[in-house]
C-alpha positions as CSV (number, residue, x, y, z in Angstrom):
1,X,36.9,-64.4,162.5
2,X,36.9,-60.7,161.2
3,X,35.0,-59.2,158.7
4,X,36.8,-58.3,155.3
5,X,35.3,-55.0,155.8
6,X,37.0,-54.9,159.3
7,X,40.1,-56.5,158.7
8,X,40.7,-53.9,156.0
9,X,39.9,-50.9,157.0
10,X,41.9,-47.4,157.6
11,X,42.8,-46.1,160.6
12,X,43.5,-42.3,161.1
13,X,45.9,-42.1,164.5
14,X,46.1,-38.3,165.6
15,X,48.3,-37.8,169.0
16,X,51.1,-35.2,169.3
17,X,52.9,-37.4,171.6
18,X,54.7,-39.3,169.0
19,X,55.7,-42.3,171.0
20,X,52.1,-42.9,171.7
21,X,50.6,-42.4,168.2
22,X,53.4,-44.6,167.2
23,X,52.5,-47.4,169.7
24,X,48.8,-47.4,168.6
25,X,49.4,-47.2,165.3
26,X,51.8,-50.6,165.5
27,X,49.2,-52.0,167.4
28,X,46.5,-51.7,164.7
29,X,49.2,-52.8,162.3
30,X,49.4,-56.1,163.7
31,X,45.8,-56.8,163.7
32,X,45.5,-56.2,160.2
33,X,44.6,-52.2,160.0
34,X,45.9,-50.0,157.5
35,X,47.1,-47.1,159.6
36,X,48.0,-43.7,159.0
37,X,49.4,-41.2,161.6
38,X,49.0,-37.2,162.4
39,X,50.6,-35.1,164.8
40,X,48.7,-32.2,164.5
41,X,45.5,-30.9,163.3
42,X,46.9,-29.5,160.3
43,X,48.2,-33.1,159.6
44,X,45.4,-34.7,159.8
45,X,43.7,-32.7,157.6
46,X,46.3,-33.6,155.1
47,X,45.9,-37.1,156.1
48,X,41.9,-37.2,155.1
49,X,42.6,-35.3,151.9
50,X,44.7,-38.1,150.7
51,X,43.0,-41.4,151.8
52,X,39.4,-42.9,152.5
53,X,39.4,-43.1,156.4
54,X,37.2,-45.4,158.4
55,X,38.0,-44.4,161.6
56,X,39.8,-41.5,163.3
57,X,41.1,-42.1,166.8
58,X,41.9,-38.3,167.9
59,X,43.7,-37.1,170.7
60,X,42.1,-34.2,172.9
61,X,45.3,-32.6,174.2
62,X,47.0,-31.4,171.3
63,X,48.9,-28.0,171.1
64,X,47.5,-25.2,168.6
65,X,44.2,-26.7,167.5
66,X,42.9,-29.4,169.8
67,X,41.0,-32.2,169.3
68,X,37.5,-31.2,170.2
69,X,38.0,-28.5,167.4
70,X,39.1,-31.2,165.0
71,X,35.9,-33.0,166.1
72,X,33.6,-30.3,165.5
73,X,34.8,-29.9,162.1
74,X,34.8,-33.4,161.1
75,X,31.8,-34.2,162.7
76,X,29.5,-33.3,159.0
77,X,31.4,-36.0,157.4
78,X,29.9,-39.0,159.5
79,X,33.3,-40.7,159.9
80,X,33.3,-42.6,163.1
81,X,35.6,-40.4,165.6
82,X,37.3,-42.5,169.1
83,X,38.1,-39.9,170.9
84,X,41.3,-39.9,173.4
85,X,42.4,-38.2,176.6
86,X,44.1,-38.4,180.1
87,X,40.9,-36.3,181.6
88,X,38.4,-38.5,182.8
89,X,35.8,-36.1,184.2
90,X,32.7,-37.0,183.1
91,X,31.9,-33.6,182.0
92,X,35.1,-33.8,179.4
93,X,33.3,-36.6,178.1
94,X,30.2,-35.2,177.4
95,X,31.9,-32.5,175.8
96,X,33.7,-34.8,173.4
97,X,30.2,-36.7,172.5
98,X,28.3,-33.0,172.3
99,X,31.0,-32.6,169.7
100,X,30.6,-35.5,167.5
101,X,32.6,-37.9,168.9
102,X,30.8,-41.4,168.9
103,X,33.1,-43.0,171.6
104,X,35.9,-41.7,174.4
105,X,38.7,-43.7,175.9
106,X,40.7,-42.0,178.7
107,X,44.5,-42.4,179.3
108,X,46.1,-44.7,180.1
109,X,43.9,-47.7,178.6
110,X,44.3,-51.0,177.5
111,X,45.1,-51.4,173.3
112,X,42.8,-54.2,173.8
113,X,39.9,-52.0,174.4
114,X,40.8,-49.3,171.7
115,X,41.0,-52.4,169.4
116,X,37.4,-53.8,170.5
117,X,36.0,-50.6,170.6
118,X,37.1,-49.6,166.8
119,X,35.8,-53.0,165.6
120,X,32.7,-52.1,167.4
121,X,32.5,-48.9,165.7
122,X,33.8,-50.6,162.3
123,X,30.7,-52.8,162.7
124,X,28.1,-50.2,163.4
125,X,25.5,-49.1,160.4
126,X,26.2,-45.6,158.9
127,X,24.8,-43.3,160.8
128,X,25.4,-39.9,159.0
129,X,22.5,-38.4,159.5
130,X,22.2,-36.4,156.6
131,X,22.4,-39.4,154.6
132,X,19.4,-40.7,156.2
133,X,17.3,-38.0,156.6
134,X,18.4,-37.2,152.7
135,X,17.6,-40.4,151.7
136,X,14.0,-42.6,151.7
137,X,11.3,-41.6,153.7
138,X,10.9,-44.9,155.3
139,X,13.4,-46.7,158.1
140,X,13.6,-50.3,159.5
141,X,14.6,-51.7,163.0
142,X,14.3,-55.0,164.9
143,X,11.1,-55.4,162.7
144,X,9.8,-51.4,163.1
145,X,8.9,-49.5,160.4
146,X,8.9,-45.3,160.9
147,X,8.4,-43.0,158.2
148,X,10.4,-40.2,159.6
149,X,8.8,-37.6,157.3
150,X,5.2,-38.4,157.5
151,X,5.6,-39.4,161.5
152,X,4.3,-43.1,160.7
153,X,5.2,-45.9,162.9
154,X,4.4,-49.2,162.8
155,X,5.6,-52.5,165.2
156,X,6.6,-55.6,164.2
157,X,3.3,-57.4,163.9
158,X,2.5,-54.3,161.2
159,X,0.1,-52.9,163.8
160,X,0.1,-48.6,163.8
161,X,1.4,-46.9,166.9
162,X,0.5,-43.7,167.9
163,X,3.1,-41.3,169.2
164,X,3.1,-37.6,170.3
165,X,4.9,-34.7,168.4
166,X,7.6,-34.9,170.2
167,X,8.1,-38.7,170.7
168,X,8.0,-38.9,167.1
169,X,11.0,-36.3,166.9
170,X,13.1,-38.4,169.6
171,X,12.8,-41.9,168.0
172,X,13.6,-39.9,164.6
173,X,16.4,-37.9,166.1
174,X,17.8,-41.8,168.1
175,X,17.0,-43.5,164.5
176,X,18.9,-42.2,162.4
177,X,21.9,-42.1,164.5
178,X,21.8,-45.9,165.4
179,X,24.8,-46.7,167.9
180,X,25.8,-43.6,168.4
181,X,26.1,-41.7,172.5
182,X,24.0,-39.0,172.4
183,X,23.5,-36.7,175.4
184,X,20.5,-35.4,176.8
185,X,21.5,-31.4,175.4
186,X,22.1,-33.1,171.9
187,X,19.0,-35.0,172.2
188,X,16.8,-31.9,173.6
189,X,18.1,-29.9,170.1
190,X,17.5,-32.4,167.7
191,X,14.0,-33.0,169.1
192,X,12.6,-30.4,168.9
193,X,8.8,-31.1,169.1
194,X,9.0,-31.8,172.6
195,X,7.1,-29.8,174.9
196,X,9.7,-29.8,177.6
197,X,12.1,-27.3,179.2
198,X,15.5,-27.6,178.4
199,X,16.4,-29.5,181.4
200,X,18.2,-33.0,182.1
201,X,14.6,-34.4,183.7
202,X,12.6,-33.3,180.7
203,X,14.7,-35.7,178.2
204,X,14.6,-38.8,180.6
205,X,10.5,-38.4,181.4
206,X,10.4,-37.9,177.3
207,X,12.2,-41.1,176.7
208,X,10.9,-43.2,179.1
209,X,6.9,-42.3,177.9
210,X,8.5,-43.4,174.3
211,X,10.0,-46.8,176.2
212,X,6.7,-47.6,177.2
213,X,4.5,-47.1,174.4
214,X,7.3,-49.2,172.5
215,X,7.7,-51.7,175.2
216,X,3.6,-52.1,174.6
217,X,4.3,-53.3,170.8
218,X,7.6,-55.1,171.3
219,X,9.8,-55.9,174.9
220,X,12.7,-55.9,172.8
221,X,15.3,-52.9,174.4
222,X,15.2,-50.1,171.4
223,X,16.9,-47.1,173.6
224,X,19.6,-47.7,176.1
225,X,20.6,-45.6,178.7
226,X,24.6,-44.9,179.4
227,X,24.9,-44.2,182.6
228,X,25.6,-40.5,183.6
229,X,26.3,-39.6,179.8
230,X,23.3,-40.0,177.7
231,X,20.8,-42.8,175.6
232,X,22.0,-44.6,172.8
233,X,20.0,-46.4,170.1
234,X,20.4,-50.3,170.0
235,X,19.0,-52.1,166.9
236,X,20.5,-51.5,163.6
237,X,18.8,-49.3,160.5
238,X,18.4,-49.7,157.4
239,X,16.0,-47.8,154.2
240,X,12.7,-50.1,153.9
């Protein structure tokens, strides 16, 4: 059975093609969502100024602004963006995570996978990382503590582990985005205390030193890999 929070929350449907947008936003109808609907950019815009949105399922092929722009910008505000479109390169995709989105469906799919993957999203922790990195110092997960200011970690049995520089900024950067795709370009930027090049291999040796020495502590997967995209950060968060 469906969370009240799930069950009630607002979707944001932005497609130019109207019979589309219209079919998706009958099928969240029927499964309880409050939907609202956007042709455009400029409509959605006008969409998010009147109502609380919890999710925004955005096309990518729109004419004048397209949906990576509209990403870009409403990537700050932490709301969860599903990103749709009919190219299924997996370069477009990485474009569309490097962007903010936190998920990508390609054309034509199944409405019973945009409707599980929404509720996935719906049940995700907030991950707005400002919020986080805002807020208190200290961060919990599967049974870690980190104190992503002072670079303090501890495992589950309270013991200290010791981490580099820069595997301290990677399980910060992954932290305080819980759930979300990130690539290996995002990942290289937001850590920045790695002593790597900027290069695909760099990222993967960097996370799987960090694997190990967590693996050491606790067997439990912390950072899964998504194949030929990026890493994503398994356990939920929340402020200790």
């Amino acid at each position: 059975m469906e969370s009240k929070v799930i069950a009630s929350a607002t979707v944001l449907v932005v497609d130019d093609d109207a019979s589309i947008r219209d079919a998706i936003a009958d099928f969240l109808a029927s499964h309880g969502f409050l939907v609202r609907a956007a042709g455009n950019a400029a409509a959605c815009e006008r969409e998010l100024r009147e109502a609380q949105v919890d999710v925004v399922v955005l096309d990518v092929m729109m004419p004048g602004e397209d949906g990576l722009s509209v990403c870009r910008r409403l990537a700050p505000t932490g709301v969860p963006i599903l990103m749709l479109s009919a190219l299924d390169d997996v370069t477009d995709r990485i474009v569309g995570l490097e962007v903010g989105a936190w998920d990508y469906l390609t054309k034509p799919f199944e409405p019973r996978e945009l409707l599980a993957r929404i509720r996935a999203l719906l049940r995700r922790p907030s991950t707005e990382p400002s919020t986080q990195e805002r807020g208190g110092r200290g961060i919990t997960f599967a049974g870690w503590w980190l104190d992503v200011e002072e670079r303090r970690l501890r495992d589950p049995a309270g013991r200290p582990v010791s981490l580099s520089e820069g595997e301290y900024a990677l399980l910060a950067a992954f932290a305080v985005r819980p759930g979300r795709i990130l690539t290996r370009d995002t990942l290289l930027d937001l850590a920045r205390g790695l002593d790597a090049a900027s290069y695909d291999r760099a990222i993967d040796i960097a996370i799987s030193r960090l694997r190990r020495k967590l693996a050491e502590a606790d067997p439990a997967p912390i950072i899964e890999t998504v194949r030929g995209v990026g890493y994503r950060f398994v356990p939920s968060v929340r402020p200790a």
